[in-house]
C-alpha positions in Angstrom: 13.2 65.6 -33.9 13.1 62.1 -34.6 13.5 59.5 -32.8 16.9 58.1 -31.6 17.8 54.4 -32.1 20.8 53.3 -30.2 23.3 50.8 -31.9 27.0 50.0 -31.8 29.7 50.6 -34.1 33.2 49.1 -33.5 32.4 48.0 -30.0 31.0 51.3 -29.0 27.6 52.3 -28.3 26.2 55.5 -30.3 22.9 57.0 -31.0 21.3 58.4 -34.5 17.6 59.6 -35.5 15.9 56.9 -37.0 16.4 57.0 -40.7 20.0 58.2 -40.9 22.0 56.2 -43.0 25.0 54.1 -41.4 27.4 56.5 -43.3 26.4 59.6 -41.9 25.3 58.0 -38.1 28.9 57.0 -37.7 30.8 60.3 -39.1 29.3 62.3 -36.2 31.6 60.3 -34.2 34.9 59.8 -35.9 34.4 56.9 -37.9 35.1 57.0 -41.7 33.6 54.6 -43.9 35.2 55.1 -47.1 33.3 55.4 -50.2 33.5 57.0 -53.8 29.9 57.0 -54.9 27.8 58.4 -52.1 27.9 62.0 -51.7 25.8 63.5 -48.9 22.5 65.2 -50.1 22.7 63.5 -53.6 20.8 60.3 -54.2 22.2 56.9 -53.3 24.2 54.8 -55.9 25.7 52.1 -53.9 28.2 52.1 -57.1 31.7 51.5 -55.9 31.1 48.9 -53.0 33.8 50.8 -50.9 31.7 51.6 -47.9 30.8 47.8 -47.0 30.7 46.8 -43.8 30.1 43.4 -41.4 26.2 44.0 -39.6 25.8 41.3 -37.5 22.6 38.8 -38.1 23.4 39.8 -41.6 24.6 37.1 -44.0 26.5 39.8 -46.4 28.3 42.6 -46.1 25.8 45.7 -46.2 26.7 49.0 -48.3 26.3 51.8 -45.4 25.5 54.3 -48.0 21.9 52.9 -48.4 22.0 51.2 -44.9 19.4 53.2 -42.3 20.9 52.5 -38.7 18.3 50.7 -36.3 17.5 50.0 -33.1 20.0 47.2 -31.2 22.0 47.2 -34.7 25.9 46.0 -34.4 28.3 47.0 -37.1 31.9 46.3 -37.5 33.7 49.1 -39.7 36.8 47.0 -39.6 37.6 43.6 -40.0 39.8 41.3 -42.0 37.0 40.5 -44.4 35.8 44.2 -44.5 39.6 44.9 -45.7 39.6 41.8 -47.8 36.8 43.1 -49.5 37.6 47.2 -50.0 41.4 45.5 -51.1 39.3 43.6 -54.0 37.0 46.5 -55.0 40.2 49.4 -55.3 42.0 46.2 -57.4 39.1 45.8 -59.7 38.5 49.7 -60.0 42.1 49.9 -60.8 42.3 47.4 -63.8 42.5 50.3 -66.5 43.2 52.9 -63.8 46.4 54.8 -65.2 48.8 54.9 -62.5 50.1 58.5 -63.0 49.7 60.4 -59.8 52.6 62.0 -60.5 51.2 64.2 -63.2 47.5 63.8 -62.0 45.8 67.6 -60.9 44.1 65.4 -58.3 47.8 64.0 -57.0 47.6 64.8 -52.9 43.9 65.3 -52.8 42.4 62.1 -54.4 40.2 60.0 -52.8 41.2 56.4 -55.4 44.8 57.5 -53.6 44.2 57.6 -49.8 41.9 54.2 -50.2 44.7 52.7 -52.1 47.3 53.6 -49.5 44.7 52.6 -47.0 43.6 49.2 -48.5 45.8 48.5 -51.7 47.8 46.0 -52.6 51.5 46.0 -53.2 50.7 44.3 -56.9 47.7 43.6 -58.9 47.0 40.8 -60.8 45.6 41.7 -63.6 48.8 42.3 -66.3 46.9 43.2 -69.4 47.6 46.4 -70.9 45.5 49.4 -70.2 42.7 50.5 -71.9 43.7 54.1 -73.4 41.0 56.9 -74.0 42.5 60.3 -75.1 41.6 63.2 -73.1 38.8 64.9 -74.2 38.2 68.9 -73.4 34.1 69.8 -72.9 34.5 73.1 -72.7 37.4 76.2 -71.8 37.1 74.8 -67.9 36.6 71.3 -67.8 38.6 68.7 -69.2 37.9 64.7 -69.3 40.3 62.1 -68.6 38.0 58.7 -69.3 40.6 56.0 -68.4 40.7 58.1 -64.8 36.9 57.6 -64.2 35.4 55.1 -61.5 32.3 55.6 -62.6 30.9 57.0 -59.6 28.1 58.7 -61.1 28.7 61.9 -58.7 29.5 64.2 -61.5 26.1 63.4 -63.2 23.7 63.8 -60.1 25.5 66.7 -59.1 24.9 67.9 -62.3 21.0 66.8 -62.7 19.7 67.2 -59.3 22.0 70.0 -57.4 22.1 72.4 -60.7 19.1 71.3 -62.4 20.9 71.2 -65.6 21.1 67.5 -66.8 24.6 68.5 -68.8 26.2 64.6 -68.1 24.6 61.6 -68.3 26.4 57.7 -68.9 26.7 56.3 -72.3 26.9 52.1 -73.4 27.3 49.1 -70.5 29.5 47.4 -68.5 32.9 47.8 -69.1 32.7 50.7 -72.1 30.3 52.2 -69.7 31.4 56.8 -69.8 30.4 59.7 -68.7 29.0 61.8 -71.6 28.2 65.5 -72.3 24.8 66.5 -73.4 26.2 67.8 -76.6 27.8 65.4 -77.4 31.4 66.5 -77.8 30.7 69.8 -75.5 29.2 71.0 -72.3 26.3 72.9 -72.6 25.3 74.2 -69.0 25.8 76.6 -66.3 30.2 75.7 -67.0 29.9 76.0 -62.5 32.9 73.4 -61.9 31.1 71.3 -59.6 31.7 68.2 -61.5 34.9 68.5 -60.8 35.2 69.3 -57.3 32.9 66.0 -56.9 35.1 64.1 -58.9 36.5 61.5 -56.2 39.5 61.0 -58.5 41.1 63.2 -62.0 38.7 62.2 -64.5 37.3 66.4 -64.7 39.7 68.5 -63.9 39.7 72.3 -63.9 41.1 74.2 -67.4 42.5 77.3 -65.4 44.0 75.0 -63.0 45.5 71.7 -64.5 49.2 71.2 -64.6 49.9 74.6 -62.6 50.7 73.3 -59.3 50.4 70.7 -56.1 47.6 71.9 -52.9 50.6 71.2 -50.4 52.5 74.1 -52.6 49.8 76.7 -52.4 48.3 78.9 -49.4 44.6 78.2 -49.1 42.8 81.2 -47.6 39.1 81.2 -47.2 37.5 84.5 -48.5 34.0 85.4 -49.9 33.2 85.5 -53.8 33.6 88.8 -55.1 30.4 88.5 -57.8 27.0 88.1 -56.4 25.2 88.8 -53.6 24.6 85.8 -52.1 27.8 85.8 -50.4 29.2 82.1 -51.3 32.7 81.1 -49.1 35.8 80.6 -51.2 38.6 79.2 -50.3 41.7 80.7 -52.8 44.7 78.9 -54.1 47.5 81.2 -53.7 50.9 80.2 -55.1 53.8 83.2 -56.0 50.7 85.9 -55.3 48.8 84.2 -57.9 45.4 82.8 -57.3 45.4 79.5 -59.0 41.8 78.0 -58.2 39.1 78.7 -56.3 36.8 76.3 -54.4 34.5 75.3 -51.1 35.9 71.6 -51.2 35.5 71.5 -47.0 31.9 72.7 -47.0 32.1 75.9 -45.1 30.3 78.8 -45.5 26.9 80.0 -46.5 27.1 77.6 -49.5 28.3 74.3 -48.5 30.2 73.0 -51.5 28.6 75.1 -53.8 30.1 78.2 -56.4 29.3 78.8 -59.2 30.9 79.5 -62.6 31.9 83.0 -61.2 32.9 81.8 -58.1 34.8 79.0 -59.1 36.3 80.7 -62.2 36.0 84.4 -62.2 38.8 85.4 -59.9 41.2 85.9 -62.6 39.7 89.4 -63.5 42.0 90.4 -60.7 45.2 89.2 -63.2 43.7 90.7 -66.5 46.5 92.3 -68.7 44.0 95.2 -68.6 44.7 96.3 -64.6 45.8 99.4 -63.9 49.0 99.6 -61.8 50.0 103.2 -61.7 47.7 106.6 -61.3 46.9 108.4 -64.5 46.5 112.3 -64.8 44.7 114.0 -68.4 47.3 116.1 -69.7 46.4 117.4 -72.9 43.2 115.8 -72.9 44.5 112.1 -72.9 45.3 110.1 -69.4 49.3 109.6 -68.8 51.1 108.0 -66.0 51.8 110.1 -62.9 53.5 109.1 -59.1 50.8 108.2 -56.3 52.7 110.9 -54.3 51.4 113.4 -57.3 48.6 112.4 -57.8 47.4 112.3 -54.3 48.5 115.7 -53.8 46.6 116.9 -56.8 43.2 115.3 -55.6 43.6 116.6 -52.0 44.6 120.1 -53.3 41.3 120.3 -55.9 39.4 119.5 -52.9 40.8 121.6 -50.2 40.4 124.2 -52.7 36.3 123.4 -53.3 35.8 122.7 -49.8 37.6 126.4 -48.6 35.0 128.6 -51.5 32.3 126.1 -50.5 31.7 124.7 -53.8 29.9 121.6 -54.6 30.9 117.2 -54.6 29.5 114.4 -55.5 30.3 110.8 -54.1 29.1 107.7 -55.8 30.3 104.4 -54.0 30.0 101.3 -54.7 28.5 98.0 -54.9 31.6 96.1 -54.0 33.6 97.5 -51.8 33.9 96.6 -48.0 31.9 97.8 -45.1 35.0 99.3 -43.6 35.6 101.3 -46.6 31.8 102.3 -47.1 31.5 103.6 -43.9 34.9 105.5 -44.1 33.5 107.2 -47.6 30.6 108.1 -45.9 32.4 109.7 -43.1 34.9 111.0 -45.3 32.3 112.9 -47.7 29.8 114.3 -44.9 32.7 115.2 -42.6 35.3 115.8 -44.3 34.0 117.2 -47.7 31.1 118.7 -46.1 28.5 116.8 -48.5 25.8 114.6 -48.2 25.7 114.3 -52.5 26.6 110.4 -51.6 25.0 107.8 -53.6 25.5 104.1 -55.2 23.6 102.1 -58.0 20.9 100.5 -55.6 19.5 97.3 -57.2 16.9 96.4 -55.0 14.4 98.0 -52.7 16.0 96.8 -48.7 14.9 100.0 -47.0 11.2 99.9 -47.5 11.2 96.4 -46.2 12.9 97.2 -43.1 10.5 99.9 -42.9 8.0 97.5 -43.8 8.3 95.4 -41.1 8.3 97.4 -38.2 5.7 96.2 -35.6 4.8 93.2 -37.6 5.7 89.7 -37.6 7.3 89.2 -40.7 11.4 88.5 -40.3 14.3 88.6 -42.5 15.4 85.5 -44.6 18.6 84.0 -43.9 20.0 81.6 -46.4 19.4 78.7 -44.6 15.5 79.5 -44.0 15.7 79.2 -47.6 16.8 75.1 -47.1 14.2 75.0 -44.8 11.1 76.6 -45.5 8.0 74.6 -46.3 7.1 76.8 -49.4 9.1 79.3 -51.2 7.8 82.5 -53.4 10.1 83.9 -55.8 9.0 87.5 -57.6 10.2 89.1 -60.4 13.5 87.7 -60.9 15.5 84.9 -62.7 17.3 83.3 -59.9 19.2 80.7 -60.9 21.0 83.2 -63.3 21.0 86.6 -60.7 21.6 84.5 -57.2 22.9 80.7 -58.4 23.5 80.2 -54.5 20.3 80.9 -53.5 18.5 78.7 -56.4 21.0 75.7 -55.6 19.4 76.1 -52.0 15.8 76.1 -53.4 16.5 72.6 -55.4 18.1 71.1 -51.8 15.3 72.0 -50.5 12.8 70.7 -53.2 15.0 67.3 -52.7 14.9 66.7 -48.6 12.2 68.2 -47.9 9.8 68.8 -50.8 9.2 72.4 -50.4 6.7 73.9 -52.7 7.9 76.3 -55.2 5.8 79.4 -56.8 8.0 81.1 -59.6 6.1 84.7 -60.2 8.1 86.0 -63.4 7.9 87.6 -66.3 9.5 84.6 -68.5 10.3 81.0 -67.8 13.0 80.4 -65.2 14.5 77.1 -64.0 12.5 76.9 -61.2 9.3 76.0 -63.2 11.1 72.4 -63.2 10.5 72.5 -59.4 7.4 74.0 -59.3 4.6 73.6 -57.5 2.8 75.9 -60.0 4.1 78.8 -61.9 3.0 82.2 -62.8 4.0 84.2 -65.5 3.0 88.0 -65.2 4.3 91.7 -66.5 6.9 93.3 -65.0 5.3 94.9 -61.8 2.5 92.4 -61.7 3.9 90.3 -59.3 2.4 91.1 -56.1 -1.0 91.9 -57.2 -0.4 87.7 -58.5 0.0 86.5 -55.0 -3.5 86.6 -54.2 -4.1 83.2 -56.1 -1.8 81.1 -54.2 -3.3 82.7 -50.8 -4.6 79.5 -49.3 -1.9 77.0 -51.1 0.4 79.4 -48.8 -1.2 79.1 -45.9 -1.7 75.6 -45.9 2.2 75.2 -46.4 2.8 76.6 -42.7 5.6 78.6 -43.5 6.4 80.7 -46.4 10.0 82.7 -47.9 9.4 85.1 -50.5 12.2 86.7 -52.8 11.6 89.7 -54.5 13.7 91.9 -57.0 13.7 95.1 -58.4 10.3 94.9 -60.3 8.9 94.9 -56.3 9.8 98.1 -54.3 7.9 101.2 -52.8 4.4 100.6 -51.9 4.3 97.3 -53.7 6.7 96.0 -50.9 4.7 97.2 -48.2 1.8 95.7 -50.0 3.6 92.5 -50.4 4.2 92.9 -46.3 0.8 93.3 -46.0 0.0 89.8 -47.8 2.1 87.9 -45.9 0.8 89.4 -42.8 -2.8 88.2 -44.0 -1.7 84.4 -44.2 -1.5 84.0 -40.2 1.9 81.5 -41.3 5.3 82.4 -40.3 6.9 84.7 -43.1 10.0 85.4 -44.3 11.5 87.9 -46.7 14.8 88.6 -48.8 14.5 91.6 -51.0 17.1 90.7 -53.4 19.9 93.0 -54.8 23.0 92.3 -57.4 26.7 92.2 -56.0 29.1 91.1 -53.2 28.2 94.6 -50.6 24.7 95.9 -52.5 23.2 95.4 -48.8 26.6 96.4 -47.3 26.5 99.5 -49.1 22.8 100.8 -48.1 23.0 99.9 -44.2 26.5 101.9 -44.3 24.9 104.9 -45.1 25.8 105.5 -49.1 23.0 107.1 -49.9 21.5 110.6 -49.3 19.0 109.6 -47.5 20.4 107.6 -44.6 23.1 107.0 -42.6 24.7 104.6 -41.5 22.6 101.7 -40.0 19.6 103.3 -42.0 19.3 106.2 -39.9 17.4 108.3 -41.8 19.9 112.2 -42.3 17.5 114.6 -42.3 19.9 116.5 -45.2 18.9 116.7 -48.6 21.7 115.5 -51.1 22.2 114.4 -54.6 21.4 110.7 -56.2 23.3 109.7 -59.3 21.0 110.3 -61.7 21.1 114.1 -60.0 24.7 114.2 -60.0 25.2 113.0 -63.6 22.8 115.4 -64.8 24.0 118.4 -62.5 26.0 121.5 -63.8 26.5 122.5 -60.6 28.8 120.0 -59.3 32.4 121.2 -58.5 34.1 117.6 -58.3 32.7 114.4 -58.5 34.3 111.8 -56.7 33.7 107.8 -57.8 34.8 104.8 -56.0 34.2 101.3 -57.7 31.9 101.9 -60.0 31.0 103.0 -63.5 27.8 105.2 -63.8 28.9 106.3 -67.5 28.8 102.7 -68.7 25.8 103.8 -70.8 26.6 107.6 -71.1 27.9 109.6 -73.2 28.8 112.1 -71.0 28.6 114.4 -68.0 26.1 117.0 -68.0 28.6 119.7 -66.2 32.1 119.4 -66.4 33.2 118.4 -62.8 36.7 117.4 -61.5 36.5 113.8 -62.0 38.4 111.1 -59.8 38.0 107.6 -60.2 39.1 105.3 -57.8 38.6 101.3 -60.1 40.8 98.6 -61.1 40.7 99.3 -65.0 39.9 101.8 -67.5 36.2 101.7 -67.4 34.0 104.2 -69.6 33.3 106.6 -66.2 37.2 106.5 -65.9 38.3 107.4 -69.4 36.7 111.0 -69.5 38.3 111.1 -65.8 40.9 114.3 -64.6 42.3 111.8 -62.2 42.4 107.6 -62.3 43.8 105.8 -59.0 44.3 102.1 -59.3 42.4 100.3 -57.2 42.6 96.5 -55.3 40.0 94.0 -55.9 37.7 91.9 -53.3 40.8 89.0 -53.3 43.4 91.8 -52.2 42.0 93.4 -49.4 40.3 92.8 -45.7 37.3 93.6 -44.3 34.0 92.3 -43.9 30.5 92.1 -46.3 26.9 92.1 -46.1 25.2 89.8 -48.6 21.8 89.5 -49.7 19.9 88.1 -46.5 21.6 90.7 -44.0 24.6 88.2 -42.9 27.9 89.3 -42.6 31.1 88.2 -43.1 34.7 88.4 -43.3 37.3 89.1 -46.9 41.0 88.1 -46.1 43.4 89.3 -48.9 45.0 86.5 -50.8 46.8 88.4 -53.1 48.9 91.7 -54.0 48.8 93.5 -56.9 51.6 95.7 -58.1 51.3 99.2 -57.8 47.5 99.4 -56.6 46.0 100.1 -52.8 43.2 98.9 -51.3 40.3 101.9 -51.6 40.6 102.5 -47.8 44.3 103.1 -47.9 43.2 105.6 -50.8 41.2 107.1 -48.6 43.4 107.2 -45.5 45.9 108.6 -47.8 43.4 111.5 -49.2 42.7 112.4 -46.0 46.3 112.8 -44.3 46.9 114.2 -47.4 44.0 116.7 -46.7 45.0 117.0 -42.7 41.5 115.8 -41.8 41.2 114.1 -38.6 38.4 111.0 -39.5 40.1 108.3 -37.2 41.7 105.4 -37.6 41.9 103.7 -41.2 42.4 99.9 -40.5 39.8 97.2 -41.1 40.1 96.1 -37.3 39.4 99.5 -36.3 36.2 100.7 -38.5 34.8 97.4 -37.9 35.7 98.4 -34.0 33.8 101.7 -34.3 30.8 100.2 -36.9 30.2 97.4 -34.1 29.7 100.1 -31.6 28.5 103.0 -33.9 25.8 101.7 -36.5 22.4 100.2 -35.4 22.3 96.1 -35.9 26.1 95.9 -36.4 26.7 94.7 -33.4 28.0 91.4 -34.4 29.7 88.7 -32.6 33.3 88.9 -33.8 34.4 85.3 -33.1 31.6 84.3 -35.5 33.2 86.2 -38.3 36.8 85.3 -37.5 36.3 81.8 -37.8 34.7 81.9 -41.2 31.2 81.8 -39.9 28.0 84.4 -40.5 26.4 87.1 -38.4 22.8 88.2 -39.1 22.6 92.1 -38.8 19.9 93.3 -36.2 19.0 96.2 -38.6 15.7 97.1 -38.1 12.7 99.8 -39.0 11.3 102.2 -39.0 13.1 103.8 -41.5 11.3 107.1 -42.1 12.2 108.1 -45.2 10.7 108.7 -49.0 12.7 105.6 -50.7 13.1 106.8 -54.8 12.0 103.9 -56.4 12.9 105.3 -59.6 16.8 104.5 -58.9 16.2 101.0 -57.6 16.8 98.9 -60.3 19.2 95.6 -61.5 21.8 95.8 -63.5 19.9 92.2 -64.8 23.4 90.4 -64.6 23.4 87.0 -65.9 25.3 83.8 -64.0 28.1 84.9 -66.5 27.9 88.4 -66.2 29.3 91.0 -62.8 28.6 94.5 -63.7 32.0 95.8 -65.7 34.5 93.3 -63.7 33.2 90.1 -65.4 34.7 91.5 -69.2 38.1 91.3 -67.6 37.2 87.9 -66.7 39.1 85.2 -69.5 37.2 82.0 -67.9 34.3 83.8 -68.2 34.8 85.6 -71.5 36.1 82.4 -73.2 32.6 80.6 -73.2 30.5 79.8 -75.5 27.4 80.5 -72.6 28.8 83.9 -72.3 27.1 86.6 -71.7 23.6 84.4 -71.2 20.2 85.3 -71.5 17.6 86.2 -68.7 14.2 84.2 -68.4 15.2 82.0 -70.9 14.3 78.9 -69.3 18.0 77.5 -69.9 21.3 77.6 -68.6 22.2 80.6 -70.8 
């Protein structure tokens, strides 16, 4: 740690490493130095002037934003010439400031307002008329409002150094100084938003969001993004069951401030014209509307009747639903159903590295090791498109504390900007590549390495064995595709393993085996869409799918229950490092139920006696029933995340052959996204893997 200098702020005597700026020394004590420019973890702009202060022995005011604190320093926050001066700065940024609040999206949230309130003055004095610039649109979901810009520069270092993606940048001098687009009229980047959450004032503003409401007239509630698997916080704007924006504006969570365009944009899939809001039934070989209380009773009859001859199902779960309602499947397909035919689309090889790992030194990644680690490895996969969150973390990193980077890919990725040297190799080439940055690893003390799908079965444990041989700390994340991929394995939907990876010891089907099988009396999916890029069944099985629209698996269904989405249920998630964490449901949606109510419902239906069927409860018996779940629930209930303690050996024969992304771009979430409008509408839609570029 470094050293502490002592100094007093305000008449009262604090202490801060040596280095820390005088902005950030003081907020760890409850004192606010305003300012519009500086934004913690960007770099300094001393810009707007807002954050001066009175240092004594100091002829001037001092900006704290580039002011490190030292030892014996005296600062006063607040004087008369300290709000003399802030009272001149908000009167000078407010010459050609248009004074409509009123209609401003910022209005009850902007920063130009609280100072003005704080420090204005009744009346300005400068009476020309205001400059007027119309609004310009950059793209589907971000408008510009030029006279409304301070020119605070935050929007263009978010955009360069935080996203890597250079998309704004300041056009002329002095006063017809802007903020541009790199294209001129457009956007051409990654469309994430966070310009505009960094926006101190209205200037950007959000295109799903502008003119729909006022924060104080919305319910905020803090769930997790229902796209990735990096398992970003957002906090929903909920007004008349509508979810209005998303955003991380108070830093919690995982990612700090951080979504991206799917986070930030992307719930409205949930809203799509396209949802399906009442059960269907094939009746004459096309899919009409039936009652729940019909349909219901028509599933649990079919299977009653399988299960009494002791015929044959299939379960294939998903990728996105909860903990709580993986772990019920599982229970309800091996004890209920009598099956262990239970699979999911696995996207990245997590049981041989627990397996891996057993008796060795090597640990699991979480996402803030990521920060923090002196050099970072990243294998076979395009991350800033397939985990935004995680790539965002790399560049902070690469920032504060000038990790060193080693891309391993099979095509250029973003990260090459940030490399310390880059490797381009074929597809399954990328461990066998490692050996050439052996002793550039070692001598980094401490190494992270990220692997995807091209990396699994004995390459992992080979991989293992590599970092093993470096005698440095190392960590790993083996890296799968959406919000519950990890969630989904250590709950026990495969055939393999049950929950908390312990291994069955009962053969059962994988998808692949059950699409193919003739065999197969019913086959039951939940949340997912294997026949995306099939034509069709092999056999002709009794066919329920549990999903929120009419997906390809679903239309050559017997049965089709409607289904609610990530934003309309509780529970908790696993995401892509092993930490947990906790959904609240922001939403309803007519004439749907959550998949573990569909369950529950199945089950009474079916007089089978599985246990309680609440959230609160499964995560109850999970905490006390599956290995490494044991997590502290105070943690999760105030929005905060629990490593899992799952741990090898896992003694099983993984099937590499049905680990593999869906290759999901930072526009693209499996078959959800296409319901998406934000996402649909742009023109970086669907993007491009290893393309070098932000689409």
């Amino acid at each position: 740690m470094s050293d502490l200098v002592h100094l007093t702020i305000d008449g009262k005597p604090i202490e801060a490493p040596a280095g820390t700026l005088l902005i950030d020394a003081v907020r760890k004590y409850g004192i606010e130095i305003p300012a519009f420019c500086y934004y913690e973890g960007l770099a300094l702009q001393a810009a707007c002037r807002m954050c001066l202060v009175e240092v004594e022995k100091m002829p001037k005011l001092q900006t704290a934003c580039t002011l490190p604190v030292a030892e014996g320093m005296v600062v006063r926050t607040e004087t008369p010439v300290v709000a003399d001066a802030r009272k001149a700065m908000l009167e000078l940024v407010l010459t050609n400031h248009p004074l409509d609040c009123p209609v401003c999206d910022k209005g009850g949230e902007c920063e130009l307002q609280d100072m003005t309130f704080r420090y204005g003055a009744g009346e300005g004095r400068f009476n020309e008329t205001k400059q007027h610039i119309d609004e310009k649109q950059w793209s589907p979901v971000v408008f510009f409002d030029r006279p409304r810009c301070i020119l605070c520069y935050r929007c263009v270092r978010i955009c360069n150094e935080g996203m890597g993606v250079a998309a704004l940048g300041i056009a002329n001098r002095a006063v017809t100084s802007e903020i541009i687009p790199n294209e001129a009229d457009h956007l051409n980047c990654d469309e994430c938003g966070m310009c505009i959450d960094v926006c101190p004032v209205g200037a950007l503003t959000s295109g799903p969001y502008r003119y729909k409401t006022r924060p104080w007239e919305m319910d905020h509630i803090a769930t997790i993004c229902a796209h990735c698997a990096d398992g970003c916080k957002t906090t929903l704007g909920v007004r008349n069951n509508s979810i209005i924006r998303a955003n991380n504006r108070d830093h919690s969570g995982l990612n700090g401030d951080f979504l991206c365009v799917k986070g930030r944009f992307a719930f409205d899939y949930g809203a799509s014209q396209e949802r399906l809001q009442t059960p269907l039934a094939r009746v004459d070989g096309k899919l009409e509307p039936i009652s729940w209380t019909r349909a219901l009773k028509t599933i649990a009859a079919k299977f009653g009747e399988v299960r009494q001859r002791g015929g044959a199902f299939g379960v294939i779960g998903s990728n996105h639903t909860t903990n709580e309602e993986n772990y019920y499947l599982q229970k309800f397909a091996r004890q209920g159903l009598g099956t262990n035919n239970i699979d999911h689309h696995r996207t990245g090889d997590v049981i041989t590295l627990i397996d891996a790992l057993a008796g060795k030194g090597g640990q699991l990644a979480t996402v803030e090791d990521i920060y923090n680690a002196p050099a970072v490895v990243v294998l076979g996969c395009d991350l800033s498109h397939q985990h935004p969150m995680l790539a965002y973390q790399l560049r902070a990193n690469v920032r504060h504390h000038q990790a060193q980077i080693y891309p391993i890919t099979p095509g250029p990725v973003r990260e090459d900007n940030q490399a310390t040297r880059s490797l381009r190799v074929d597809k399954g080439g990328e461990v066998e590549a490692l050996g050439s940055l052996a002793a550039e690893l070692k001598q980094a003390g401490g190494v992270v390495i990220l692997y995807g799908d091209p990396v699994k079965g004995d390459a992992v444990r080979k991989l293992v064995d590599f970092g093993e041989s470096l005698g440095v700390p190392v960590k790993y994340v083996a890296l799968v595709d959406y919000s519950n991929s990890r969630g989904a394995i250590e709950m026990g939907l495969t055939p393999e393993l049950l929950p908390g990876m312990t291994p069955s010891n009962t053969g059962g089907m994988r998808i692949g085996q059950m699409l193919a099988s003739t065999d197969l009396d019913v086959l039951w999916v939940v949340g997912a869409n294997p026949l995306k890029n099939r034509a069709a069944l092999a056999g002709k099985p009794f066919l329920v799918v549990q999903d929120l629209f009419r997906t390809e698996t679903a239309e050559q269904a017997d049965i089709v229950l409607p289904a609610g989405s990530a934003y309309e249920k509780n529970g908790t998630v696993t995401n892509v490092c092993g930490q947990v964490q906790m959904l609240k449901k922001g939403i309803g949606a007519m004439g749907t139920k959550t998949d573990l109510d569909i369950f529950a419902l199945l089950a009474k239906e079916m007089k089978l006696d599985l246990g309680p069927a609440t959230p609160d409860a499964l995560l109850a018996e999970i905490r006390t029933t599956v290995k490494g779940y044991d997590v502290v629930l105070a943690v999760l209930a105030t929005g905060g995340a629990a490593m899992t303690g799952v741990n090898g050996p896992v003694a099983i024969d993984v099937p590499v052959d049905a680990i593999h992304s869906a290759n999901d771009t930072m526009y693209t979430s499996g078959s959800i996204s296409r319901y998406s409008k934000a996402l649909t509408s742009l023109m970086e839609y669907p993007g491009e893997l290893y393309s070098g570029k932000s689409k």
